[in-house]
Structure formats: C-alpha cells, structure tokens
C-alpha positions in Angstrom: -36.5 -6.9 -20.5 -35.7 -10.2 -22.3 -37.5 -11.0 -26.2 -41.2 -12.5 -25.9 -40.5 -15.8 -25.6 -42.8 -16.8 -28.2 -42.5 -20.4 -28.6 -44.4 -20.9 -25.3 -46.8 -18.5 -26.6 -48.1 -20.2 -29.7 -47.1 -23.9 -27.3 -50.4 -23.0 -24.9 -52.6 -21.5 -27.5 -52.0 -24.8 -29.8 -53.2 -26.6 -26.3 -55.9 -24.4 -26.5 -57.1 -25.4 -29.8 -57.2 -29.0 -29.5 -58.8 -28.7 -26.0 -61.5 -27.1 -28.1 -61.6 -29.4 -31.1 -61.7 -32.1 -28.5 -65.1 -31.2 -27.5 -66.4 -30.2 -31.0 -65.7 -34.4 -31.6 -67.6 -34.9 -28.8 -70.5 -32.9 -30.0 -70.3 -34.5 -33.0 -72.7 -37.9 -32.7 -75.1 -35.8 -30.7 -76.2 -34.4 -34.1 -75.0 -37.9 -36.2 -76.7 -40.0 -34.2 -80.0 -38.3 -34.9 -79.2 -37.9 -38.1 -78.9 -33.6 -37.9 -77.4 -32.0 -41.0 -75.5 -30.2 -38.3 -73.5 -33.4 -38.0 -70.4 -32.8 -40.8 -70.1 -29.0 -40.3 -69.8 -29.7 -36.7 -66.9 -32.2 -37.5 -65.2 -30.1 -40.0 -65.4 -27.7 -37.1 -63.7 -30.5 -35.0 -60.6 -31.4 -37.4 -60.2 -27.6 -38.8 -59.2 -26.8 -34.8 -57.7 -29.9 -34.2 -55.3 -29.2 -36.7 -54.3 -25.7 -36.2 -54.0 -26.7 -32.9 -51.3 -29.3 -33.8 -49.6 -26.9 -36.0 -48.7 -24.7 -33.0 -47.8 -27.7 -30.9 -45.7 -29.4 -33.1 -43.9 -26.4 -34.5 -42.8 -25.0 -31.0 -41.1 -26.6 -29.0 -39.3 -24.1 -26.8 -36.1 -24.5 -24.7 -37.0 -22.5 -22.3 -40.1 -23.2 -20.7 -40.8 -20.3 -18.1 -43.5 -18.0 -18.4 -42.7 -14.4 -17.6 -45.8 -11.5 -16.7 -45.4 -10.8 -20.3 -46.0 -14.1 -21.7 -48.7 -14.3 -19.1 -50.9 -11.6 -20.4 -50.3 -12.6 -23.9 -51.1 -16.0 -23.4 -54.3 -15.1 -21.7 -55.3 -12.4 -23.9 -54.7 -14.9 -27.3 -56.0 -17.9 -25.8 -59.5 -16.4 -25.7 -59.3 -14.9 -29.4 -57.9 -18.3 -30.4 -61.2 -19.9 -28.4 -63.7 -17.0 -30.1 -62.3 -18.2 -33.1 -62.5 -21.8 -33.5 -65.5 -22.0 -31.4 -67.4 -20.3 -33.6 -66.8 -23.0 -36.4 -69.3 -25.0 -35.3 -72.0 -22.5 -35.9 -70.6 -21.2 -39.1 -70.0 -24.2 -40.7 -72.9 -26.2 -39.7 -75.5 -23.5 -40.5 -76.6 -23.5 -37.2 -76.3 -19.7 -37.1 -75.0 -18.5 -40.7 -74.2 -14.8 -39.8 -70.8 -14.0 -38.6 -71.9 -11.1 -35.7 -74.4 -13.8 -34.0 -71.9 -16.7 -34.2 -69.1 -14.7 -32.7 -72.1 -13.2 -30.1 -73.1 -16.8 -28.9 -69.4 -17.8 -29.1 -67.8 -15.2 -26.9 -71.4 -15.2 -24.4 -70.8 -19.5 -23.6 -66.6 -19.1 -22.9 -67.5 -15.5 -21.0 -70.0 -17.8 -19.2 -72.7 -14.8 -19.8 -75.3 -16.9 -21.1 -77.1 -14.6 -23.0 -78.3 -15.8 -26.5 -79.5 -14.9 -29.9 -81.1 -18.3 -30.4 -85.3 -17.7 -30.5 -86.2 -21.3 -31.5 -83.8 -23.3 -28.8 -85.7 -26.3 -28.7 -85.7 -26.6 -32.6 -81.6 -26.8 -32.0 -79.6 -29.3 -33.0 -78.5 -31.6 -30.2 -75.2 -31.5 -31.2 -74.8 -27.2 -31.6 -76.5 -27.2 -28.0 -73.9 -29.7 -26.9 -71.8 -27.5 -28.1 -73.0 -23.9 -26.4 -72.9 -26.0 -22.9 -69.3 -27.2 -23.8 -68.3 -23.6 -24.5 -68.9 -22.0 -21.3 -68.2 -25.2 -19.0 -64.8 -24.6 -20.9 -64.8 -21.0 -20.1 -66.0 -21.7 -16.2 -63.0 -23.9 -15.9 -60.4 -21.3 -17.5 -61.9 -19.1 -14.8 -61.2 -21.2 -11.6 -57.9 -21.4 -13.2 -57.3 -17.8 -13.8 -58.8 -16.2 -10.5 -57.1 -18.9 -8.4 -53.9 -19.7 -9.6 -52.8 -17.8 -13.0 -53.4 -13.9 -12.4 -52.1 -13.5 -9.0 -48.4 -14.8 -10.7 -48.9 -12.5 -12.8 -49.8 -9.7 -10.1 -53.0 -8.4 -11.1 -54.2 -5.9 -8.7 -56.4 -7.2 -6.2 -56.0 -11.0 -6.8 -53.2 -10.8 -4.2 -56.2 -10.8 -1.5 -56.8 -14.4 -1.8 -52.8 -14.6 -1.7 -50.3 -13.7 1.2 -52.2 -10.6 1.3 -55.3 -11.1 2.9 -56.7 -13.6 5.3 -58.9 -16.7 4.0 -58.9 -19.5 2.0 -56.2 -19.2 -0.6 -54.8 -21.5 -3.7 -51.4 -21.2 -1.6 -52.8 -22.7 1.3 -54.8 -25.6 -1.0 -51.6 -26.9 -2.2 -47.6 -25.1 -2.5 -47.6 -25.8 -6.2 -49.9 -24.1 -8.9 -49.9 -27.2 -11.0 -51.6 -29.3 -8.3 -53.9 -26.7 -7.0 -55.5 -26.5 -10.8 -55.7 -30.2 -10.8 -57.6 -30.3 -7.6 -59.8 -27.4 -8.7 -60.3 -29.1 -11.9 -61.5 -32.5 -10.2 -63.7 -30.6 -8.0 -65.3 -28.9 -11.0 -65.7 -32.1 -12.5 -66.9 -34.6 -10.2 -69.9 -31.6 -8.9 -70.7 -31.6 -12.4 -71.5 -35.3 -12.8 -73.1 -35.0 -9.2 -75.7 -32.8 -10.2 -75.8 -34.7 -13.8 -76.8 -38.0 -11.6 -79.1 -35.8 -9.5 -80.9 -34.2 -12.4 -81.7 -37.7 -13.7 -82.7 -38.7 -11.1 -85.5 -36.2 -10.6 -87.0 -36.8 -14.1 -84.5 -35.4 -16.8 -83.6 -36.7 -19.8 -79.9 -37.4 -19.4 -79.3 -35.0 -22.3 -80.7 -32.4 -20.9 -79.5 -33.2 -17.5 -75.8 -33.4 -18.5 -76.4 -30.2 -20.1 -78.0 -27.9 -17.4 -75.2 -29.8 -15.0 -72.3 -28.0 -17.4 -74.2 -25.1 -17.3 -75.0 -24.8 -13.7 -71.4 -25.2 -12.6 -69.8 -23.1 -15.1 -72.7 -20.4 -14.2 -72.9 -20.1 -17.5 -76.9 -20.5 -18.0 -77.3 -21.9 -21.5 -80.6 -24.2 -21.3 -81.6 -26.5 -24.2 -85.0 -25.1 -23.4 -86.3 -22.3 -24.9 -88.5 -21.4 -21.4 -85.0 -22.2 -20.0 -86.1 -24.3 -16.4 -89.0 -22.6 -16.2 -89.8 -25.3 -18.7 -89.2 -27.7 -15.5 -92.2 -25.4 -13.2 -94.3 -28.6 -12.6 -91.0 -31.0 -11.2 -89.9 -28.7 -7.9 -86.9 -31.0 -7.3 -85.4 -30.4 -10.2 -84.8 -26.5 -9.4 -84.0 -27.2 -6.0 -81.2 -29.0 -7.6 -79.8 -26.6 -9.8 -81.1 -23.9 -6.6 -78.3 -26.0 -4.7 -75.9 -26.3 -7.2 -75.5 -23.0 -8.4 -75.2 -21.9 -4.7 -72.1 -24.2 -4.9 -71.0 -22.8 -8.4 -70.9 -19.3 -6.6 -68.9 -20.3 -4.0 -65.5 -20.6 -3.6 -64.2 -23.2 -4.9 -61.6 -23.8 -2.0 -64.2 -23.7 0.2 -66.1 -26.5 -1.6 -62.8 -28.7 -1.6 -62.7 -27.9 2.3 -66.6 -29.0 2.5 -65.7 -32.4 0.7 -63.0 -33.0 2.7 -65.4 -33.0 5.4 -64.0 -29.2 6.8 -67.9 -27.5 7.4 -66.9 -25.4 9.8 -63.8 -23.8 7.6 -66.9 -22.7 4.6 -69.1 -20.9 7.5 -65.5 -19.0 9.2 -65.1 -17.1 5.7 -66.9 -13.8 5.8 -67.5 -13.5 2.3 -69.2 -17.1 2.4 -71.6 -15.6 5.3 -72.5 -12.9 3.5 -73.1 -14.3 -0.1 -75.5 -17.2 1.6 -77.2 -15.7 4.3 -77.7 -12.8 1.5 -79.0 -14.7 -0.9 -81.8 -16.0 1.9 -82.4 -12.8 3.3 -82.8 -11.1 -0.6 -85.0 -14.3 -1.2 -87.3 -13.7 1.7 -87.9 -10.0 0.7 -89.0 -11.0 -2.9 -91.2 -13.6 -1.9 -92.9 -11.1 0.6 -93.3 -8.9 -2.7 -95.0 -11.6 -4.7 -97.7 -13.0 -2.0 -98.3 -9.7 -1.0 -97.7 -6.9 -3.0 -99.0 -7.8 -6.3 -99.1 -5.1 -9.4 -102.3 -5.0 -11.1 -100.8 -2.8 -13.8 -98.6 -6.0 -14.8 -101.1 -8.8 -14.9 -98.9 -10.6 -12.7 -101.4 -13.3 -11.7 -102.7 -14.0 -14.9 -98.6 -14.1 -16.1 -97.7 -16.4 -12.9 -100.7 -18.2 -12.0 -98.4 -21.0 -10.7 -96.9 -19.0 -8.0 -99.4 -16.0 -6.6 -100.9 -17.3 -3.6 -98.8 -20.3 -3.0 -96.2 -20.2 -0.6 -93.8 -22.4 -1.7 -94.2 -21.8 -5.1 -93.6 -18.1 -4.2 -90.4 -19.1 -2.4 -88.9 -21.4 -5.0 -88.9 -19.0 -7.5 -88.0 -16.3 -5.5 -84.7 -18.1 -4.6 -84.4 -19.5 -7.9 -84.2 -16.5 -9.7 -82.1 -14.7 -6.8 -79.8 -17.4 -6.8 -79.2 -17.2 -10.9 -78.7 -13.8 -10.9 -76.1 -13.7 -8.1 -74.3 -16.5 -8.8 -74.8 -14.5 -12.7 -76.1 -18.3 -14.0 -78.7 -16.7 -15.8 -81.2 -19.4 -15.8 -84.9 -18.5 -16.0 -87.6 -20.2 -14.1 -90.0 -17.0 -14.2 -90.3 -13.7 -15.4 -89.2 -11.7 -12.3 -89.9 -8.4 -14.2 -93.8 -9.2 -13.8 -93.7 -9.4 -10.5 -94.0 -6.1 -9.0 -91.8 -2.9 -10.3 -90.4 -2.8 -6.6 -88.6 -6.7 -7.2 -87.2 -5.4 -10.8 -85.4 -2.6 -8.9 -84.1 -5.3 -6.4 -83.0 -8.0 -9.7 -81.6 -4.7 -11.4 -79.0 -4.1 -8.4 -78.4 -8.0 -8.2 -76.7 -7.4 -11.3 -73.8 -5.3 -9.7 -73.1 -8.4 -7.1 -71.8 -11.3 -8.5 -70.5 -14.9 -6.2 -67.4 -15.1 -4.8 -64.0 -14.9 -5.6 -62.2 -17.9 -6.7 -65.6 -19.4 -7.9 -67.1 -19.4 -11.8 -69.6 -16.7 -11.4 -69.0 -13.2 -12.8 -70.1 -10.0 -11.4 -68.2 -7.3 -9.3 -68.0 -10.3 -6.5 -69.0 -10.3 -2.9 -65.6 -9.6 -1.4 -64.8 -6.1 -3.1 -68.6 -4.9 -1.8 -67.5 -6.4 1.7 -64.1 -4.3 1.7 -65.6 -1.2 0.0 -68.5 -1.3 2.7 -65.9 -1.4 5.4 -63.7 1.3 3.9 -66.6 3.4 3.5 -67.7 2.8 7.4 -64.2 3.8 8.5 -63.9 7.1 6.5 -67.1 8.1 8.2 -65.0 7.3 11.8 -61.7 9.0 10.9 -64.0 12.2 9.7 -64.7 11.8 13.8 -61.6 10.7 14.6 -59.0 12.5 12.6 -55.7 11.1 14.0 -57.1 7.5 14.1 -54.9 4.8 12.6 -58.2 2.1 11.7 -57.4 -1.1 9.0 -60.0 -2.2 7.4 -60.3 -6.1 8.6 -61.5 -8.7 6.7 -62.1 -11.9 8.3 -60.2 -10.9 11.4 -57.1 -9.5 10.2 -56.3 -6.0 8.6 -56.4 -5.6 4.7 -53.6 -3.9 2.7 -54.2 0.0 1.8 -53.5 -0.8 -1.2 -55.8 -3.7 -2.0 -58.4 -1.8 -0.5 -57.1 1.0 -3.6 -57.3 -1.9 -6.1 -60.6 -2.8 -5.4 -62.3 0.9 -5.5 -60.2 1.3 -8.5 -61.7 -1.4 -10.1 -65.4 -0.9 -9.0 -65.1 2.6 -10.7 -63.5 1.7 -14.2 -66.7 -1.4 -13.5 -69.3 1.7 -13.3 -67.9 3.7 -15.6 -67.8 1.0 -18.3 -71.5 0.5 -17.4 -72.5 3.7 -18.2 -70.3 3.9 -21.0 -72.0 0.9 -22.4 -75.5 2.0 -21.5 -75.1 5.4 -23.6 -73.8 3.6 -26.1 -76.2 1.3 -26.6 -79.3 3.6 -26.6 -77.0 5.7 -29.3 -77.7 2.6 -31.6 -81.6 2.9 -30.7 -82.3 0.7 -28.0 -84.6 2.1 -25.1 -83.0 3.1 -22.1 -84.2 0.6 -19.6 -82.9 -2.3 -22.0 -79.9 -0.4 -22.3 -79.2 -0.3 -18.7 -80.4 -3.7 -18.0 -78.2 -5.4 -21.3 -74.9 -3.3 -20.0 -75.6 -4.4 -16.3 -76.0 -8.0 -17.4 -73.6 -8.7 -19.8 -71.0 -6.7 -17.9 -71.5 -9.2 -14.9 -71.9 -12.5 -17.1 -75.7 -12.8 -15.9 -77.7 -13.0 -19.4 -81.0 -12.2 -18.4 -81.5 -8.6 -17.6 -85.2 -5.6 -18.2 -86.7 -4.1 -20.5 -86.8 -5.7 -23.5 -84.4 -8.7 -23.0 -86.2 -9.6 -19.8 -85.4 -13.2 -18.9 -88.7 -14.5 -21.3 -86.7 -12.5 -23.9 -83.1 -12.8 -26.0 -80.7 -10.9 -27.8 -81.5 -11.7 -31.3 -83.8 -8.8 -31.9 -80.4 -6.7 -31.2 
C-alpha cells in the first residue's frame, strides 16, 4: 500500500469549507436586513470558514489526483468533522446558542438531517440562524444522495453494491457511466424539487421565508421548521401539508426513480419493488392510524380535548394520519400533531416506524425499505429449506436473485443497527432519563427522524437533555 495521498485529502475538505462559508454569507442579510445582532457573528462565521477553506485549497495542489479506498474513507470521515466544525460558528459566535454541547448538538442534528433540536423558543430565532439550521441539513441531504449513490459503492461498502452490478433496479451506473455526471444530475434534481415545492408553498399561503425554508427541509428530510409548533402551526391551511405530504413522499424516494418520473418514465418508479412497498405502505400504515383516531379514542389521554381539530372529522383524521406517517418514514421529522395522544396502540405503531426509514439512494435515514424487503425474504426462505433441506432457493429481489453475500451485509448491518440501539437506550437511562424517552430518543436519532415518545414527543425537544 502506497502513502496517503494527502494533498487531495485536505484539496476536498478545503472544498468543504467554503461550500459551507458560502451559505453562512447567504444567511447573512436574513439577520442584517432585519437588523438581528445575529447579523456580524453570523459573517465572522462566513469569512472564518471561508478562509480556512482557502488555506487547504490553495496550499494543496496535488499531482496526482486519484482517490484510492483510503483516501475515500478519510475524506468522508474529515469532511463531516470539518462541517461540525465550522458549522457551528454561526451559533457560537452569534450568541444564538452560547454553549458549546448544544451548538455542536444542533450542528451535527441539521448535516445528519435528524432534525431534532434544542431550540425551545424557535419562533423568537433569528432569521438568519434559522436560515442557517435549514442550510445545514439541505447540505447534509445533498452529501447523502452523493454518498449512497455514487461515492460509497467505489469505495465498496458492504451492501451499497445492491444498487450496483449486484442487484437488479435502478442504479447510479445505469443513470449515467460516469460518477461525475450522475452527481450532477442528482444534484439538479435535488435542486429544482426544492424550488418546486418553494413555489408551491407560496403559493398556498406561505411567507416565502418560510416557504423556502420548509422546501430545504422537506427535501433534505431534515425536518427543521422555523416554527416552534413545527407545521402543525399550518393545521388551518390543508394544502399546505398536502404539499410537504407529497414532497417528502418524493424526498423518500429514490432519487433515480424521481429522475426516471421527470423524464416522463412512470411506469419504471411503479416496476421497483422497494418503491411498491414504501408507498403502498405508507397508505396502508396511514389507513390503520386513522381508523385508531375516529374510532378508538383513549379517554385516559384527553385526546379530544388535545386534538379537537381532528376527532370526528374524516379528513382531518386522514391528513394527519398520513402526515405524521409520512414524516416519520421518510425520518423528516416534521410535526403536524402530537401522535403520542392519540391512542397508546398508534404510539406502538410510530415507535416501530422508527426502525423503517425511505429508500435507498434517497435523503431519508433509517434502516431503509430494501434491507427489511431482503431480510423478510431471507427469513421466508429459511423457513422453506427447514422443509426442504437440499433446496437451492435465491432470495429475488425485483425479479432476479440477490447475492449471498449482500443478503449477509444487510443482516450484518441490521444487527450492529439494534445493537447500537440498545446500547444507546441503556446508556441513556444510565444518565437519568426514563426508559420510554430513552428508547424513543435512541430509535429516533439513530434513524435521523427527530421526533420520538416519552418525553421528547414531537410537541417536545431536546433541550431539557
């Protein structure tokens, strides 16, 4: 093995930086133009980044410009320190949250695209700081098309390769040969669906601050709202969350598939099984929970008096239902109700939303719905070759047979997933929280949702942590 090539190293995390400061300018006269003391701290931010950015630019210049699996995981790994780091400049140095353990929690929860918050007072925020938390995780939802599409299966990490050679399905080889133009194309798709659901939003009655900031955080699945009732604050303007409803269904979906929907392709999105299963889910999940609230109130949680707006009304029900269903699958994390004062059987249901997650190759988190599709499969076909000992079955997936060894991949990774959640729960409840929070804050912030029981129900945040 050849020396870390190190010059290409520092090259993409000076990239990195300025990419970031960029923003941080942009943020800027969101605060300045409404006169925010935030404004200069936020700048400062801006030309601190800017120029350590520049340093590592300037400074390396490397011959060679190939990026090896070493430089690959190194370039990864240090491009999201150096984005936890100068992204949380703007909150430092602004004031806007003055400890060092909440700025680097809101930080690292926008680029993760988790969403959750320790803000209490969001609508007291300045403009230009909740620019910024939108900015950080559209930034992180576009790193993630990038890495789950075209930069981690180059570097072969285990179980990408099913949207590769691998497996059958929409892949980033089949977009386009080249890496370079596949991102570019992802990136433009990203893009011009934000500013559709921007115009949309505006359209249906939102400011267009507000509206260019839920669009960022809707297709980034991020969550962050510049509401402190998140869009529950919208309740009384229905179009509006059928909007985002739509949108984040988009967000969760593959973004090939979307780029074969623009292109006019329909019938391509409904042929991929893990499409069929992630909608028609979401519908059929929807339907269930709606049933719950018309008809199977709880008296012990007040739950008309908490949602006066949706017991007994049908449509109300169902919005909601599929709002909140859609946000915590697609792991957007926006609120429109309280779904933990529904009925104890729905929180159960939310609770193992939380282990779900959208689809590969889109910006949602979460375990995704391909690995449950495979592991279901796998699990079906053990039971037949307990019957059927000498039986040579593959486990198919959209027609054609799946590699044993992805098929390994993928249960190894769903049990280092489980037991990280139940390392995280114990842990937690070590450093006094109750267990039901515990559970509900591992389960959420381990799938990027935000929003989880107990005490950081969805009406709830994490500042009290």
């Amino acid at each position: 093995m050849g020396a870390l090539n190190l010059k290409i190293i520092y090259r993409f995390l000076g990239i990195t930086a300025i990419l970031n400061g960029f923003f941080m300018f942009i943020s800027f006269p969101f605060s300045f133009f409404n006169d925010e003391k935030e404004a200069w701290g936020i700048l400062n931010a801006g030309i601190i980044t800017v120029f350590i950015g520049l340093l590592l630019l300037l400074f390396n210049n490397p011959k060679n410009t190939n990026i090896q699996k070493k430089e690959g995981y190194l370039i990864v790994t240090l491009g999201w320190l150096t984005l936890t780091f100068t992204g949380m400049l703007p909150y430092l140095l602004s004031g806007a949250i003055p400890n060092l353990a909440n700025a680097v929690f809101e930080t690292i929860s926008g680029y993760s695209t988790t969403g959750a918050s320790i803000l209490s007072d969001i609508d007291g925020t300045s403009k230009g700081i909740l620019f910024w938390r939108s900015a950080t995780h559209w930034i992180g939802g576009m790193g993630i098309i990038v890495l789950t599409i075209a930069i981690l299966p180059l570097l072969g990490i285990g179980g990408m390769q099913l949207f590769m050679a691998e497996a059958p399905g929409p892949s980033a080889d089949k977009l386009h040969p080249r890496i370079t133009d596949t991102a570019k194309r992802l990136y433009l798709i990203y893009v011009t669906l934000t500013f559709a659901e921007f115009f949309l939003l505006k359209l249906a009655g939102m400011t267009w601050f507000d509206a260019i900031n839920h669009a960022m955080a809707t297709m980034s699945t991020g969550g962050f709202s510049t509401k402190t009732d998140s869009v529950a604050f919208y309740n009384g303007n229905p179009w509006i969350q059928y909007i985002i409803i739509f949108f984040m269904i988009v967000a969760g979906t593959n973004f090939v598939l979307s780029y074969y929907a623009l292109k006019g392709k329909v019938r391509k999105v409904f042929q991929s099984e893990e499409f069929n299963y992630y909608f028609f889910g979401i519908l059929g999940v929807t339907a269930i929970v709606t049933l719950l609230i018309l008809f199977f109130q709880d008296p012990n949680l007040k739950t008309v008096l908490a949602h006066p707006e949706i017991y007994g009304k049908t449509e109300s029900a169902f919005r909601h239902a599929l709002f909140m269903v859609t946000s915590v699958v697609t792991t957007t994390g926006f609120v429109s109700a309280d779904y933990t004062m529904w009925n104890y059987f729905a929180t159960g249901i939310f609770f193992a939303l939380f282990f779900t997650g959208g689809s590969a190759g889109s910006t949602s988190g979460g375990v995704k719905v391909v690995r449950h599709i495979i592991m279901l499969k796998n699990s079906f076909l053990e039971f037949k070759k307990a019957l059927h000992p000498n039986a040579i079955i593959p486990v198919r997936y959209d027609g054609k047979s799946v590699n044993q060894q992805i098929v390994f991949n993928i249960l190894s990774f769903f049990i280092i997933y489980m037991l990280i959640f139940i390392l995280a729960s114990v842990t937690l409840t070590f450093f006094g929280l109750d267990f039901m929070s515990a559970l509900g804050a591992s389960a959420s912030c381990l799938g990027n949702i935000g929003p989880a029981i107990g005490s950081l129900s969805p009406v709830d945040n994490y500042n009290h942590l």
